[in-house]
C-alpha positions as CSV (number, residue, x, y, z in Angstrom):
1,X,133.4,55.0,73.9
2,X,135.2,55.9,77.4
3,X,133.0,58.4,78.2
4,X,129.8,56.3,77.7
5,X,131.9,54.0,79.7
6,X,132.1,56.1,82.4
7,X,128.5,57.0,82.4
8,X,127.9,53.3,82.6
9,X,129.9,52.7,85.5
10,X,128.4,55.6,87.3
11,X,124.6,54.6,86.5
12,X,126.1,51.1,88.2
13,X,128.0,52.8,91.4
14,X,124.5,55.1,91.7
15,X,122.2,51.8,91.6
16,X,124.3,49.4,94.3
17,X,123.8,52.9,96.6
18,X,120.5,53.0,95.8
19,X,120.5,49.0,97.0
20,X,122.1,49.9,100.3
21,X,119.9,53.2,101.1
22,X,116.8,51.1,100.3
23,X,118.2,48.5,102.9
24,X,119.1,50.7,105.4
25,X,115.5,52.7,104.9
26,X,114.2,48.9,105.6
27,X,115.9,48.1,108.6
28,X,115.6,51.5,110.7
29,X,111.3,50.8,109.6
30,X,111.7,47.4,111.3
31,X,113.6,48.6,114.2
32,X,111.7,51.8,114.3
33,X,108.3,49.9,115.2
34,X,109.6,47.9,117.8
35,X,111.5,51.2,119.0
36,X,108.4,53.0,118.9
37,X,106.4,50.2,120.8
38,X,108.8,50.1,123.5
39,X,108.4,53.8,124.0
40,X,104.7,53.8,124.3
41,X,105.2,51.3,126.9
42,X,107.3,52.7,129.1
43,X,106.0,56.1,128.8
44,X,103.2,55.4,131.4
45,X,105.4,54.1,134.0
46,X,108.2,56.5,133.6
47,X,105.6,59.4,134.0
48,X,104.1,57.6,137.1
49,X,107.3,56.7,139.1
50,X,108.4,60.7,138.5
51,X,104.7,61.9,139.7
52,X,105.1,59.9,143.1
53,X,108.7,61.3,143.6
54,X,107.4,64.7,142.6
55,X,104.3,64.6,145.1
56,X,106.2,63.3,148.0
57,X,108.7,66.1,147.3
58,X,105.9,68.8,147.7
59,X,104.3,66.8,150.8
60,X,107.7,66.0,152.6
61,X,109.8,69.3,152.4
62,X,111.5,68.7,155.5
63,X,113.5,65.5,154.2
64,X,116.6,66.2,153.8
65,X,117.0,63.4,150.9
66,X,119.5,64.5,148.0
67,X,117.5,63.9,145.5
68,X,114.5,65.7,146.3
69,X,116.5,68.7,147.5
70,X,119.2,69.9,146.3
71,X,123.1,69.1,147.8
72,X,124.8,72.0,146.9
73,X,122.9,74.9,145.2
74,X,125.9,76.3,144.0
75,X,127.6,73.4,142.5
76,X,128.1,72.8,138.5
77,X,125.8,71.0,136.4
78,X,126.5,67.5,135.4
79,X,125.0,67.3,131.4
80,X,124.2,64.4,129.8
81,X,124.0,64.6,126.2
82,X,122.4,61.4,124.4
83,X,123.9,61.0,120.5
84,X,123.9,57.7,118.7
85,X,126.6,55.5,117.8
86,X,126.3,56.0,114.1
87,X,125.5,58.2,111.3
88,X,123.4,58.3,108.1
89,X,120.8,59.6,109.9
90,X,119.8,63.3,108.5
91,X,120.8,65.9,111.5
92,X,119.5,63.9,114.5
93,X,122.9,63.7,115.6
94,X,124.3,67.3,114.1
95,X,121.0,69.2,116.3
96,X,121.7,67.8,119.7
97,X,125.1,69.1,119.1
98,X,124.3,72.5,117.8
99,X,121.9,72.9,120.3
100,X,124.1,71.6,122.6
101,X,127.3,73.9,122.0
102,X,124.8,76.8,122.5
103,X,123.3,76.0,125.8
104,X,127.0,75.1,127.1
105,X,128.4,78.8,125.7
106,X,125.9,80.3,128.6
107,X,127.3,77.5,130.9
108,X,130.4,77.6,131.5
109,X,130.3,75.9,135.1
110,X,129.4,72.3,133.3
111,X,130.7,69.1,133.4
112,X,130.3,66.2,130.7
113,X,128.2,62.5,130.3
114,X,128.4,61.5,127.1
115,X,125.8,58.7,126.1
116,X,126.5,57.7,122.0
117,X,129.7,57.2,120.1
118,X,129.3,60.5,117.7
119,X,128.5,62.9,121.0
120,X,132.0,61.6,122.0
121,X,133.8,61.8,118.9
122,X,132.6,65.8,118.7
123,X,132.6,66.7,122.0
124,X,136.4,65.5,122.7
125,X,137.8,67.7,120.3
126,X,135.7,70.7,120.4
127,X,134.6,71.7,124.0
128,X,137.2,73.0,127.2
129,X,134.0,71.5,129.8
130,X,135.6,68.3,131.0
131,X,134.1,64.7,130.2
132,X,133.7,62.9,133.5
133,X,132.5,59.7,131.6
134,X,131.0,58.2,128.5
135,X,129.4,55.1,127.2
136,X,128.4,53.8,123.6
137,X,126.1,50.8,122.6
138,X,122.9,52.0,124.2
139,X,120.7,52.0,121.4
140,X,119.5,48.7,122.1
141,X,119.4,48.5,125.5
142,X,116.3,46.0,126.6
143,X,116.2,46.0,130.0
144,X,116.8,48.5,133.3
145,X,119.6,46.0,134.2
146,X,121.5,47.4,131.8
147,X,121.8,50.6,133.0
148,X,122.6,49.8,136.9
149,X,126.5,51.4,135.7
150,X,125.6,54.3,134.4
151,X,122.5,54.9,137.0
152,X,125.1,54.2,139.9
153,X,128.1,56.4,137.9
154,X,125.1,59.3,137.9
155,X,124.2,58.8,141.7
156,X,127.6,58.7,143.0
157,X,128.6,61.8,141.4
158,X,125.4,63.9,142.4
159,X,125.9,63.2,146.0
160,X,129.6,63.7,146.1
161,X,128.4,67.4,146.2
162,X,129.9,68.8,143.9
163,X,127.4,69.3,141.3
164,X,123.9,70.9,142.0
165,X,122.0,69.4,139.6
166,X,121.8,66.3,136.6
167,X,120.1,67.7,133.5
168,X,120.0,65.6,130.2
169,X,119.5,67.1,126.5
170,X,118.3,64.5,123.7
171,X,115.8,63.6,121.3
172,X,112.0,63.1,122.2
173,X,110.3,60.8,119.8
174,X,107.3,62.4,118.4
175,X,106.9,60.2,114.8
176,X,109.1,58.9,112.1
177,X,109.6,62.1,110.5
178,X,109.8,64.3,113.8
179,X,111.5,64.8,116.7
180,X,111.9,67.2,119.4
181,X,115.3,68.4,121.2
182,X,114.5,68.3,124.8
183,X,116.7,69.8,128.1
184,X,115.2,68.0,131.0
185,X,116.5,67.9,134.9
186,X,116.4,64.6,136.4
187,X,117.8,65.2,140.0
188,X,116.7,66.5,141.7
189,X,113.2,66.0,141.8
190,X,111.5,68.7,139.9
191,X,108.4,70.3,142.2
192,X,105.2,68.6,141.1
193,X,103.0,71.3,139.6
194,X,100.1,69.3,138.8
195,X,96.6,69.4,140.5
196,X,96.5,70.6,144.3
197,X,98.3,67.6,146.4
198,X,96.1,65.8,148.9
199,X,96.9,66.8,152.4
200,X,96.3,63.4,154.0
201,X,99.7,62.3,155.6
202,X,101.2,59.1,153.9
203,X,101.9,55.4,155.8
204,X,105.4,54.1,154.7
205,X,106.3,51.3,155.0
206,X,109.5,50.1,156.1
207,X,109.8,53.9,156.7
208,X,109.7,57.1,154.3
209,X,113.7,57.2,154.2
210,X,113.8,53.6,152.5
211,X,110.8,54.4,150.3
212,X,112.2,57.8,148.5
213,X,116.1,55.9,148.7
214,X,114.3,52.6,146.2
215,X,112.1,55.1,144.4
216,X,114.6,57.5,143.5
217,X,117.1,54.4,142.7
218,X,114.0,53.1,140.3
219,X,113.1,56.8,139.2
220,X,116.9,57.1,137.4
221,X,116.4,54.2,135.8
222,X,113.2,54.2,134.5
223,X,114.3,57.7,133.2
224,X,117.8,56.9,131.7
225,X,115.7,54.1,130.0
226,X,112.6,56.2,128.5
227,X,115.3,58.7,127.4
228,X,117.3,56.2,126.1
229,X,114.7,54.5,124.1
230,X,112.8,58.2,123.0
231,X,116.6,58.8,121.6
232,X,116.3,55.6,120.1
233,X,113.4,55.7,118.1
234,X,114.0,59.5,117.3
235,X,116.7,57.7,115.6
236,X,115.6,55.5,114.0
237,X,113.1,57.5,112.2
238,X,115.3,60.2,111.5
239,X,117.5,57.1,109.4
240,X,114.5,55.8,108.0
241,X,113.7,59.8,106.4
242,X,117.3,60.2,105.5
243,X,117.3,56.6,103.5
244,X,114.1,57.2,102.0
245,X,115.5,60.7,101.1
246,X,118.8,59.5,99.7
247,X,117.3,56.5,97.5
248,X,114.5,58.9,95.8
249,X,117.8,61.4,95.2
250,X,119.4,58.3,93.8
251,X,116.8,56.9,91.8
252,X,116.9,60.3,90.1
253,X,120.3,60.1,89.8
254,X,120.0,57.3,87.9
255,X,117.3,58.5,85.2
256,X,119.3,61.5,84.6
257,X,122.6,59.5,84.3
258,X,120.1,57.0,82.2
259,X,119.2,59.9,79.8
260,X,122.5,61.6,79.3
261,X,124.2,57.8,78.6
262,X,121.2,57.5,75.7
263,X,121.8,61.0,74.2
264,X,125.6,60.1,74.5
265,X,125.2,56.6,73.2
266,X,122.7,58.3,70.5
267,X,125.3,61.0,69.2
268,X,127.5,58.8,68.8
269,X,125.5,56.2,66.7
270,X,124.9,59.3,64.6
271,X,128.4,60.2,64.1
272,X,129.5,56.3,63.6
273,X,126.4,56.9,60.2
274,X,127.5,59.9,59.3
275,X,131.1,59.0,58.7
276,X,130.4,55.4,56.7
277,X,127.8,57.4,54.5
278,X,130.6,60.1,53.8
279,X,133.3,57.0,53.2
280,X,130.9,55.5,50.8
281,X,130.5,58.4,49.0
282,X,134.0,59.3,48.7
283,X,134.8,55.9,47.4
284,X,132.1,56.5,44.5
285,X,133.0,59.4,43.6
């Protein structure tokens, strides 16, 4: 009987899993539609604020602002990689990583931003490029307040002049069962290569200085929070896949573990029959 015991115990351990999976596969759904709403908002604006920055760039070549041209062309390259905090969530985290690793063999003039708990758990132990900062607890950011630190920690270090550009790698949200890895450069201004730029001069207002310094400061933002909340979405629909995944593997867990406890339990009925028919027999012969 300690075997079917055993089988018994497993079938229980396999369904509580199946409970939690189920949950979890529940809760990154929930979080994954508001995720996912938030992104198609703020797609729209993000894309805007970087379209004005990127025209006034190719209109206004002669201003010397930093983050429309670049400090120091021959400085490093500040990274940010986005991760999440936590796990159980297929290889969204494990393919920023890979990817990441790769790009930074070819680089070795790079320095470190770490955004998500499991970038910083890997990349402390296993890279030589230094970390100049990180941060965890992003994934529900809900406003651009929360990100005045780490758009002022960004800022700061770009203009010291030691780096020559910002880049960031994460995960672009595409839908619950795909995402796409994605190197972008946010400072400086990438050239706008959209339609042919009108060649009327602009009116600023105070003056063009002020204008790029608040758009820029807004333009950091807005993209540290579209990227942030792509990476979260990505996220949580690569949890939501890897639940779903993991309580259909359980569920046939626990029909094989189901039939093998019957056959088990059936063999032994069989046996248990076998050996009071041959006792009665003995006994009347």
């Amino acid at each position: 009987m300690a075997n079917l015991r055993d089988l018994k115990g497993r079938i229980s351990s396999v369904k509580s899993i199946k409970q939690i999976t189920n949950a979890m596969k529940m809760v990154a759904a929930s979080k994954l539609r508001k995720n996912q709403e938030a992104v198609l908002k703020a797609r729209p604006y993000a894309n805007h604020v970087d379209q004005m920055l990127r025209i006034l760039q190719k209109k206004n070549n002669y201003t010397p602002h930093p983050l429309l041209i670049p400090i120091n062309p021959k400085g490093k390259e500040l990274l940010i990689i986005v991760t999440a905090d936590k796990g159980l969530c297929g290889s969204f985290n494990s393919n920023i990583i890979r990817f990441s690793q790769k790009y930074l063999l070819t680089q070795p003039n790079t320095e470190l931003i770490l955004l998500g708990r499991k970038g910083f758990d890997f990349f402390r132990k296993h890279t030589k490029h230094t970390i100049v900062s990180s941060y965890s607890g992003l994934s529900d950011i809900n406003s651009l307040l929360e990100l005045h630190e780490i758009r002022k920690d960004i800022i700061d270090l770009y203009n010291s002049g030691v780096y020559s550009k910002v880049s960031v790698i994460f995960n672009e949200f595409k839908s619950a069962i795909q995402q796409n890895l994605v190197k972008k450069q946010i400072i400086p201004i990438v050239p706008y290569e959209g339609a042919e730029v009108s060649m009327l001069d602009y009116v600023y207002e105070p003056d063009e200085m002020t204008i790029i310094e608040e758009l820029g400061k807004r333009y950091v933002n807005v993209q540290l929070w579209r990227i942030l909340l792509e990476s979260s979405a990505a996220e949580q629909g690569a949890r939501m896949t890897a639940m779903d995944s993991a309580t259909g593997n359980a569920e046939d867990l626990i029909d094989d573990l189901s039939l093998l406890y019957n056959r088990e339990r059936q063999a032994q009925i069989t046996t248990q029959i076998i050996e009071v028919a041959s006792g009665a027999e003995a006994i009347n012969n």
